[in-house]
C-alpha positions in Angstrom: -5.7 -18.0 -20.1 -6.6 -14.9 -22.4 -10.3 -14.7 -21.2 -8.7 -15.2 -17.2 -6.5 -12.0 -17.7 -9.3 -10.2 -19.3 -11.1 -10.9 -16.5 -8.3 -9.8 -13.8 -8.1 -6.5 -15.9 -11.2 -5.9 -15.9 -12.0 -6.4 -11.8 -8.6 -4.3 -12.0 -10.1 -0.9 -13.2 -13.7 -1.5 -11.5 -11.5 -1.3 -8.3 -10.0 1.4 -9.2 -13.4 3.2 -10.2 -14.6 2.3 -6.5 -11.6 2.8 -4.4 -11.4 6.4 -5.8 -14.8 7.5 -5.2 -14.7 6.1 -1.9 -11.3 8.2 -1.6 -12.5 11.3 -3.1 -15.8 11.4 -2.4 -16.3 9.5 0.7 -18.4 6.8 -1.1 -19.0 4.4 1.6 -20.8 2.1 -0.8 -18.2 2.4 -3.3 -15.6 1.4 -0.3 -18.0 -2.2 -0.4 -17.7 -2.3 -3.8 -13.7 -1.6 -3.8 -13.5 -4.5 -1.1 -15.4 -6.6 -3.1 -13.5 -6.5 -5.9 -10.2 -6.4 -4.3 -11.2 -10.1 -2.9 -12.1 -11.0 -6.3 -8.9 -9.9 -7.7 -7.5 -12.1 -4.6 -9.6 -14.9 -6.6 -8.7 -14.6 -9.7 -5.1 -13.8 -9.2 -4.2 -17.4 -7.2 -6.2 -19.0 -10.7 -3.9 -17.1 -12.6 -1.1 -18.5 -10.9 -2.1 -22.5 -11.0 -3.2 -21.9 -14.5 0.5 -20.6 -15.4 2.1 -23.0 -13.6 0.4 -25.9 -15.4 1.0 -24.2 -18.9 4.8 -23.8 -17.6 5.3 -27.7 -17.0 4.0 -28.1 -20.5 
């Protein structure tokens, strides 16, 4: 579970890194990139929950 909220922080701030030079720079490819991650977040957030749920019924 460590490794899988490692991973969500780490998609996390390479969003961030994207969305704002799309933002501030109009970065059109960085806007891909920031969509890209966000439906990896998506991803790796609905793990996150069925992996907590299962450690909760433990």
């Amino acid at each position: 579970m460590k490794t899988l909220v490692d991973q969500i922080n780490a998609e996390i701030a390479a969003f961030q890194v994207n969305a704002a030079a799309q933002v501030e720079k109009g970065n059109k490819a960085a806007g891909t990139r920031a969509r890209k991650n966000a439906l990896n977040i998506t991803k790796l957030l609905k793990e996150f929950r069925k992996v907590s749920v299962e450690e909760a019924k433990k």
